[in-house]
TIFI-949530 format. One line per 4 residues: number of its first residue (from 0); their letters; for each residue x, y, z of C-alpha. Coordinates in steps of 0.001 Angstrom, whole numbers, always signed. Layout:
<nodes>
NUM> a> X/Y/Z | ... $
</nodes>
This chain:
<nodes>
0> xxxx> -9435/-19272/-34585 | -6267/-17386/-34041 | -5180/-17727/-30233 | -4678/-14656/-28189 $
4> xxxx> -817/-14391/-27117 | -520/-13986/-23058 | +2806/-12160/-23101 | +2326/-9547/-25327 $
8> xxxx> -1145/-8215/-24012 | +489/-8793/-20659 | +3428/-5638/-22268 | +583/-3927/-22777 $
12> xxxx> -1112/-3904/-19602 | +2156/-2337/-18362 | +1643/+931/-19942 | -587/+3012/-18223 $
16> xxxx> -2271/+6227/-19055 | -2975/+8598/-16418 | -4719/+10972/-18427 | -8060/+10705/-16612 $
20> xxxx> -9202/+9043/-13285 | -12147/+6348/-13952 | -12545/+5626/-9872 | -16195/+5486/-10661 $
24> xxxx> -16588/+3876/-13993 | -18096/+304/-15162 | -14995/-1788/-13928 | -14217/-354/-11034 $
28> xxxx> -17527/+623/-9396 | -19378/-2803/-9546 | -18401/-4106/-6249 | -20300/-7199/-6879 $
32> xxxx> -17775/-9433/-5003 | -19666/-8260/-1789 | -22399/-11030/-2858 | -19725/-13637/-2051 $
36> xxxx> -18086/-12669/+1223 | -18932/-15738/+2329 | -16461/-17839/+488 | -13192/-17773/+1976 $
40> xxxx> -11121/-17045/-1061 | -13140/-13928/-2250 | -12434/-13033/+1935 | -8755/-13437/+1055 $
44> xxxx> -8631/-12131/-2197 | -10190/-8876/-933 | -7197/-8909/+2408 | -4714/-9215/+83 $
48> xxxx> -5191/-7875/-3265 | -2918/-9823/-5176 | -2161/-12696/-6975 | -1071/-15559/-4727 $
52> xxxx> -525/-19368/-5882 | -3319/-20569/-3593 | -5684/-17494/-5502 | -4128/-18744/-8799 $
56> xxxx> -4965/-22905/-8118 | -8651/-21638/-7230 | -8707/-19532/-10396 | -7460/-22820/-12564 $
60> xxxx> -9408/-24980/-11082 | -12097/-26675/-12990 | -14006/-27671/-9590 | -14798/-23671/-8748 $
64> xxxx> -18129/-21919/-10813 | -17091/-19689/-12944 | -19109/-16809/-11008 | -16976/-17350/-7856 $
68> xxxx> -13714/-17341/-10484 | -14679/-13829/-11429 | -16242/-12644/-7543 | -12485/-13425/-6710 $
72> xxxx> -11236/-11236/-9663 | -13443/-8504/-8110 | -11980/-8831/-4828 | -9003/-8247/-5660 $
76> xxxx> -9948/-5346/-7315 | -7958/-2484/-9089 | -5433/+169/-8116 | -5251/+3846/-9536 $
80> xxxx> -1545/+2921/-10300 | -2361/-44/-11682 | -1742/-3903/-10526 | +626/-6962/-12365 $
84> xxxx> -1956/-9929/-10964 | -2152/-11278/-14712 | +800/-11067/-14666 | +1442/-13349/-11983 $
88> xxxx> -1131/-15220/-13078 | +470/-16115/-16227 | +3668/-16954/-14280 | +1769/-19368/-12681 $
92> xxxx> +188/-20873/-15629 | +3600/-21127/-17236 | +4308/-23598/-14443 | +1019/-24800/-14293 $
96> xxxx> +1473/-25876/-18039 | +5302/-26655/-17900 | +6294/-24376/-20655 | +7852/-21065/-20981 $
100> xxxx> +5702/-17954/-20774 | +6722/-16861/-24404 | +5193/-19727/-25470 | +1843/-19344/-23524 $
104> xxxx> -1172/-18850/-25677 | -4978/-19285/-25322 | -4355/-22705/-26753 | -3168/-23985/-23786 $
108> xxxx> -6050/-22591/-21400 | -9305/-23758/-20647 | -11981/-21490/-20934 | -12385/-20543/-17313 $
112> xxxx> -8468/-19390/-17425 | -8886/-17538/-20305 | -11681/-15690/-18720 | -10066/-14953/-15460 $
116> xxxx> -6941/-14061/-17629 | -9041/-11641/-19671 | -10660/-9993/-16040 | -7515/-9706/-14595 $
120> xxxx> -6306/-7668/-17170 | -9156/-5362/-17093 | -8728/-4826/-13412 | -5038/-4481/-13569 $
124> xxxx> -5560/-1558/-16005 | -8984/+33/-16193 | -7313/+2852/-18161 | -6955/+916/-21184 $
128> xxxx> -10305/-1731/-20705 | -9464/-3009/-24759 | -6240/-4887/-23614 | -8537/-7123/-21604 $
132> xxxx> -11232/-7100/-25088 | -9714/-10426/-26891 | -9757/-12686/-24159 | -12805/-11896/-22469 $
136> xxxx> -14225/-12017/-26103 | -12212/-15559/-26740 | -13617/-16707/-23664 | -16901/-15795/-24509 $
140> xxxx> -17083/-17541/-27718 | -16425/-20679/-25340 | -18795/-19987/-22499 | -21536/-18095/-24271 $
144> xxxx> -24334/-19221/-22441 | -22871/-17762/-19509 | -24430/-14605/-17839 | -21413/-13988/-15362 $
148> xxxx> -18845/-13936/-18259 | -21271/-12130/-20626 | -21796/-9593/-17736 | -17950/-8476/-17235 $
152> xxxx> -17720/-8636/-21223 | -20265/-6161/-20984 | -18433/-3929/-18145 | -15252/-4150/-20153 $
156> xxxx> -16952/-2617/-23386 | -18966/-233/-21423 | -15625/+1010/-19986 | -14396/+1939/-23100 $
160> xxxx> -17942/+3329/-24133 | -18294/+5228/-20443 | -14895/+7567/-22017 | -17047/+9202/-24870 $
164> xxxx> -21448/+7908/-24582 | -22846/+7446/-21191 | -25864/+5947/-22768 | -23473/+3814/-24698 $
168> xxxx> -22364/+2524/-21659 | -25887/+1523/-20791 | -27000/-363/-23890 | -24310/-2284/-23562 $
172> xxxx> -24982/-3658/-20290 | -28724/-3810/-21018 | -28251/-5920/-23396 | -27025/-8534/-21741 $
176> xxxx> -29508/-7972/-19042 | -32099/-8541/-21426 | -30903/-11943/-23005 | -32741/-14578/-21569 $
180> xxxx> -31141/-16947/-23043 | -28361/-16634/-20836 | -27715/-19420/-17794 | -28169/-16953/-14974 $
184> xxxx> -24921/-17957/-13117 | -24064/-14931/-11368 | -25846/-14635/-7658 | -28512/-12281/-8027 $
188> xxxx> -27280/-9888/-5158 | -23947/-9819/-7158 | -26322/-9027/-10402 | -27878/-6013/-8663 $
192> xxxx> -24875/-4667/-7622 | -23816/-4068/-11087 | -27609/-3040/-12399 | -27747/-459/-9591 $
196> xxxx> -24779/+1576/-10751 | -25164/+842/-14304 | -28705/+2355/-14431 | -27009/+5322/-13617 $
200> xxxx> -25898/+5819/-17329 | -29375/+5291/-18527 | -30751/+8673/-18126 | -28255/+9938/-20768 $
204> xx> -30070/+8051/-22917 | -32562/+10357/-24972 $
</nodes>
């Protein structure tokens, strides 16, 4: 499998479009973080709204579920004019890994990071959603019994689908709604969050 290379998707994220404003759209409407106020670092991730090295060691951590990982992620949400927390993250991971961020690939990562790399992305730049596509996708591949990565997968592709088929938008999501195969890891306030404003799309569906 050829490994996704951190840097250069990280250039990418840096170029925003401004053509349209998505402040209600797939990524950045499903609040679902507000299922986990309880944990402290999804408090602090939503005070601060950036990448910090305490939010980073929780993010690497193999000891946190992955659902909290990405309730963190969610926290610490997006920004019209975009946010650099991959960024930041990938700093960290340089260190983390003792190696130069040019040299930083999936390779390196477990899983989880790859996810959380993949989310951050997404919410650092919901203009452009397919930047955040091959790691979310790599990370997948790894985890796919997982509904909570399966479920921001989903948000990611319905973001790009939300720009041209509303109903698009919907099957996606749906579909992993429907999979019960899935390991339902994701708390299900934090699941209805993201079903009650998805649903929305579904009467465009003919």
């Amino acid at each position: 499998m050829k490994k996704a290379f951190i840097p250069v998707l990280i250039v990418k994220l840096l170029f925003i479009s401004s053509s349209a404003s998505f402040a209600d759209s797939p990524i950045t409407a499903t609040d679902f973080y507000e299922a986990y106020r309880d944990v402290k670092m999804v408090q602090r991730a939503h005070l601060e709204g950036v990448m910090g090295v305490e939010i980073a060691e929780f993010l690497s951590s193999p000891e946190n579920p992955i659902d909290v990982k990405a309730a963190v992620i969610n926290a610490i949400s997006w920004r019209f004019e975009g946010k650099n927390n991959a960024e930041l993250y990938t700093y960290y991971l340089g260190l983390l890994y003792h190696m130069s961020i040019t040299e930083l690939d999936t390779g390196f990562l477990s899983a989880d990071e790859i996810f959380c790399m993949g989310y951050l992305i997404a919410m650092d730049n919901y203009f452009q959603p397919e930047n955040a596509i091959p790691l979310l996708e790599e990370a997948h591949k790894l985890m796919k019994d997982s509904f909570a990565v399966s479920i921001v997968l989903a948000l990611a592709k319905a973001q790009i689908a939300f720009e041209q088929d509303w109903c698009e938008a919907w099957k996606i999501t749906e579909s992993v709604l429907r999979n019960t195969d899935l390991t339902q890891d994701l708390r299900p306030e934090a699941k209805k969050i993201i079903v009650d404003y998805m649903i929305l799309y579904k009467e465009y569906c003919k």
